[in-house]
C-alpha positions as CSV (number, residue, x, y, z in Angstrom):
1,X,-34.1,16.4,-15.2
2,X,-31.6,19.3,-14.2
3,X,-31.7,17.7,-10.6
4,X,-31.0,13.8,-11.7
5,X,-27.9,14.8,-13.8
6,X,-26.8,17.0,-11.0
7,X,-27.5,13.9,-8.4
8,X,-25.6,11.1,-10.8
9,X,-22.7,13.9,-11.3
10,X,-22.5,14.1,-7.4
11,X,-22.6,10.1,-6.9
12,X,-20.0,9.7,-9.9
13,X,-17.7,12.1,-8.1
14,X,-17.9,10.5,-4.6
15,X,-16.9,7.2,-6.3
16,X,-14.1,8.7,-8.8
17,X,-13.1,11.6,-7.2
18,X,-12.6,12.8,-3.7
19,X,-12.6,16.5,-2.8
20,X,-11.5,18.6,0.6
21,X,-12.6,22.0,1.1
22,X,-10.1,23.6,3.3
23,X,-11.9,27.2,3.7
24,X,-12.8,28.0,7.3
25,X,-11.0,28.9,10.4
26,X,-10.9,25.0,11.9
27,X,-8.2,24.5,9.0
28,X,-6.1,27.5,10.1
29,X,-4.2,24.4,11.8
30,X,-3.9,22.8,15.3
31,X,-5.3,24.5,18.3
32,X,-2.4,25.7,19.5
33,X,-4.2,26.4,23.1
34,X,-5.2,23.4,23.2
35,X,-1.4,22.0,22.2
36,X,-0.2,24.0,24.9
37,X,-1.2,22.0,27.5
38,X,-0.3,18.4,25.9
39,X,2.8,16.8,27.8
40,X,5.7,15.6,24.9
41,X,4.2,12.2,24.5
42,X,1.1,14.0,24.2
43,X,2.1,16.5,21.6
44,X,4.3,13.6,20.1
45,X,1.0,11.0,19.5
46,X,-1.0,14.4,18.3
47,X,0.9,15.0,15.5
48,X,1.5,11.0,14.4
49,X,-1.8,10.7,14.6
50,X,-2.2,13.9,12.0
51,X,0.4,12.9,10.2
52,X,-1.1,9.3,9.5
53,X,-4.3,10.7,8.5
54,X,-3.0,13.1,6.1
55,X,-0.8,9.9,4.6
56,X,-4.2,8.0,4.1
57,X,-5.5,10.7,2.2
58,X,-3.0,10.8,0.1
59,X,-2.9,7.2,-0.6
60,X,-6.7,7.4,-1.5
61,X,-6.6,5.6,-5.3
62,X,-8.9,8.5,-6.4
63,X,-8.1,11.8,-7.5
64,X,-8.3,14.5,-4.9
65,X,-9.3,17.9,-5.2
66,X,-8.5,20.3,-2.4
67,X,-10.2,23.4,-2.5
68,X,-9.2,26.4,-0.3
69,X,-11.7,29.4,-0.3
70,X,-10.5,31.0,2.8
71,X,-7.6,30.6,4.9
72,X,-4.9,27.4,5.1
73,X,-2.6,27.4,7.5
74,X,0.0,25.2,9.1
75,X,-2.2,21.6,9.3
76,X,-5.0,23.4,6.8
77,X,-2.2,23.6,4.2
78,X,-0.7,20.3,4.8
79,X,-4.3,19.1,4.2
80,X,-4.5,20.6,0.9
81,X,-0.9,19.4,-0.3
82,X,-2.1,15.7,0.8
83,X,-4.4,16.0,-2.5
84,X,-3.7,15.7,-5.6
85,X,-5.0,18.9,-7.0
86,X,-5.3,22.2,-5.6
87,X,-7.6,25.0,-6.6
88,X,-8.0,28.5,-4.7
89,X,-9.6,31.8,-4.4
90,X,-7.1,34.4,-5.3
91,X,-8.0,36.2,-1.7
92,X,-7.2,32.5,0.0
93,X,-4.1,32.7,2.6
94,X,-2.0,29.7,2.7
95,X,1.3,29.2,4.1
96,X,3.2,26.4,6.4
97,X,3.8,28.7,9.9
98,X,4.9,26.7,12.3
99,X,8.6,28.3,12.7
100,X,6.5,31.3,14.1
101,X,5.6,29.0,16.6
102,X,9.1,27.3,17.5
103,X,7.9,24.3,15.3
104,X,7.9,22.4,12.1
105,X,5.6,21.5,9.7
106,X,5.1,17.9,11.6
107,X,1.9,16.4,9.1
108,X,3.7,16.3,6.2
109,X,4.2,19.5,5.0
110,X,8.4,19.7,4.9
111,X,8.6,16.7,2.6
112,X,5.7,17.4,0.5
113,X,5.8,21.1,-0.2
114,X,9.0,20.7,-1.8
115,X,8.3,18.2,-4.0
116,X,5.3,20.3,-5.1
117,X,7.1,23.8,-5.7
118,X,11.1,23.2,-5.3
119,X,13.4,22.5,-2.7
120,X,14.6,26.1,-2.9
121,X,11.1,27.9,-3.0
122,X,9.8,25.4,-0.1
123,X,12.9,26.0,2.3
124,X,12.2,30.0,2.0
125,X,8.4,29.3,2.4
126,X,8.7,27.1,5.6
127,X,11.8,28.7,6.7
128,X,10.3,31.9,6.9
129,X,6.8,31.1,7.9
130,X,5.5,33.1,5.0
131,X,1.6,33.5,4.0
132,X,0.5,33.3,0.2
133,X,-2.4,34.3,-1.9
134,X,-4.2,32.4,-4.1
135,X,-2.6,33.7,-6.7
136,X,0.8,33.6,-5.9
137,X,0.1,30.1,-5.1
138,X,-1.0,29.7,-8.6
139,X,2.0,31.2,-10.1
140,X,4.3,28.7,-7.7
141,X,2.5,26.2,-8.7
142,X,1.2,25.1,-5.0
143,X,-2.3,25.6,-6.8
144,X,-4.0,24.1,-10.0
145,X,-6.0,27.0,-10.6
146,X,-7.0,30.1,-8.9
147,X,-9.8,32.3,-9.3
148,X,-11.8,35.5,-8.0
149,X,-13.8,35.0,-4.9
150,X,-17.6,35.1,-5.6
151,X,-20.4,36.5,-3.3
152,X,-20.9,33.1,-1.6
153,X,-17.6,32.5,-1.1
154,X,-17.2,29.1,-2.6
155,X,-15.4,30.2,-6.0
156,X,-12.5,27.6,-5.3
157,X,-15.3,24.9,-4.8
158,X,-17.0,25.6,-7.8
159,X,-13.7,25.3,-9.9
160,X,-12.8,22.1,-8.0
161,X,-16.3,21.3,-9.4
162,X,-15.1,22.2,-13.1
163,X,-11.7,20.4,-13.0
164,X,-13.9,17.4,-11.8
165,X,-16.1,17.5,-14.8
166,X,-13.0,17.4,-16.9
167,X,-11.5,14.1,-14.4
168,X,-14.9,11.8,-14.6
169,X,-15.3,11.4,-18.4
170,X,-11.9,9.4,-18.3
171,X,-11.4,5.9,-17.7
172,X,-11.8,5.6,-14.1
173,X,-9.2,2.4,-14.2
174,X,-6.9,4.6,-16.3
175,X,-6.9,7.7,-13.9
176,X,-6.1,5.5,-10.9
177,X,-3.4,3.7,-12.4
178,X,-2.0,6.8,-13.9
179,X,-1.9,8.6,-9.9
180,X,-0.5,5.5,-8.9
181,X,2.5,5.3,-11.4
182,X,3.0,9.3,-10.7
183,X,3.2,8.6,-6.7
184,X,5.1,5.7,-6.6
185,X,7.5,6.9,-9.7
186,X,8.5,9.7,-8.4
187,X,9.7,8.2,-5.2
188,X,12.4,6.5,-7.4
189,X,15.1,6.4,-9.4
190,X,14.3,7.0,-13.4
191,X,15.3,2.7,-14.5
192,X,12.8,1.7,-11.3
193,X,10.3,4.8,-12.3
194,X,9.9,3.1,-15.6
195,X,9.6,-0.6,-13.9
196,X,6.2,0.6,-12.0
197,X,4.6,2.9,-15.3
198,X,4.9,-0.8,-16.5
199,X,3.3,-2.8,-14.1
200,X,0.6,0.2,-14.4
201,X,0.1,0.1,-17.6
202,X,-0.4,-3.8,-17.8
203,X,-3.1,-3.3,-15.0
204,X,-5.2,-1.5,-18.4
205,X,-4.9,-3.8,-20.9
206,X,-7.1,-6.4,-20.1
207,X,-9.9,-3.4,-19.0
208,X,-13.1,-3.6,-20.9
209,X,-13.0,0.4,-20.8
210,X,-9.5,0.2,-22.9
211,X,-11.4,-1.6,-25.4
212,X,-14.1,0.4,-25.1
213,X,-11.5,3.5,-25.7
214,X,-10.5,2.4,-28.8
215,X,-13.7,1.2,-30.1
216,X,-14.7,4.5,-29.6
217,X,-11.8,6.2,-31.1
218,X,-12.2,4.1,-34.4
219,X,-15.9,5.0,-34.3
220,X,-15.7,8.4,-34.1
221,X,-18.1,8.6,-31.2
222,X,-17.6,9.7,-27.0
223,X,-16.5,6.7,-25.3
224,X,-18.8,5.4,-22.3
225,X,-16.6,4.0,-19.5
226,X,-17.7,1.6,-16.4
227,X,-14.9,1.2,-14.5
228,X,-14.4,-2.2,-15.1
């Protein structure tokens, strides 16, 4: 019985929720051996082609959860601030390097670090190549949540787990909509911000799981949400 729930939690969370576990040395970034032998239109097409797959990932209409249990640098960071959610082992290293290399972040990382902890913080961060723990991440607010690393060194994977359980109760509708109006909002100006939370929030209303939220909340009992 213990191994069905577990299976239907797993299934629910590969349809409602996405998750990226950014902890071993292939997300350290590009192999930069292997980038030093690329022509320019080499190196060029390289990093388009990284920088279009970390785009799709964010444009997923799930949440996603990046865990990083180990060490995230350069393109193994960018990966992680492609999701929407972050959580880390307070031992984890992150940190966007590539001035140390005579680069820049080229996958996303300068535009979306600094809408994630502050123009200010992000220029210092990127400017000076700088590594982080998963704490400090934490108190930056480049991570959800940090935590201790365990013996099997998966603690950031098992709290991506946690803030998943908290995600797939809700309105699967409702959650997509709301990551939609929060992307696309805050690409805006307030007056146009306001224009897309609407169109949003009419995509609800004729949802059988909004009346099945509020037949729930005047009952007095869990709601029980289908997605539809």
């Amino acid at each position: 019985n213990s191994l069905h729930k577990q299976e239907v939690f797993m299934r629910k969370c590969v349809k409602d929720c996405c998750f990226l576990r950014v902890c071993a040395c292939f997300y350290k970034g590009a192999d930069l051996k292997e980038r030093a032998l690329m022509d320019n239109s080499e190196s060029d097409l390289f990093v388009h082609s990284l920088r279009s797959l970390m785009t799709q990932i964010a444009m997923l209409p799930m949440p996603t959860v990046a865990a990083v249990d180990g060490v995230a640098l350069g393109g193994g960071l960018e990966l992680a601030l492609a999701c929407d959610l972050r959580t880390a082992a307070h031992s984890a290293q992150m940190g966007l390097i590539e001035t140390t290399r005579g680069l820049i972040p080229g996958a996303g990382g300068s535009q979306r670090l600094p809408r994630m902890v502050g123009i200010t913080l992000a220029k210092e961060l990127i400017f000076t190549g700088r590594r982080v723990s998963g704490r400090t991440a934490l108190e930056m607010g480049l991570a959800n949540r940090a935590v201790e690393q365990n013996q099997t060194g998966d603690a950031a994977y098992r709290e991506a787990l946690c803030l998943a359980r908290e995600i797939l109760p809700q309105a699967p509708i409702a959650v997509r909509m709301a990551k939609e109006a929060v992307n696309r909002g805050i690409q805006v100006d307030i007056s146009s911000a306001m224009a897309i939370e609407r169109i949003c929030y009419a995509r609800v209303i004729p949802t059988r799981d909004r009346r099945e939220g509020m037949a729930a909340f005047i009952e007095k009992r869990p709601p029980q949400y289908t997605g539809e």
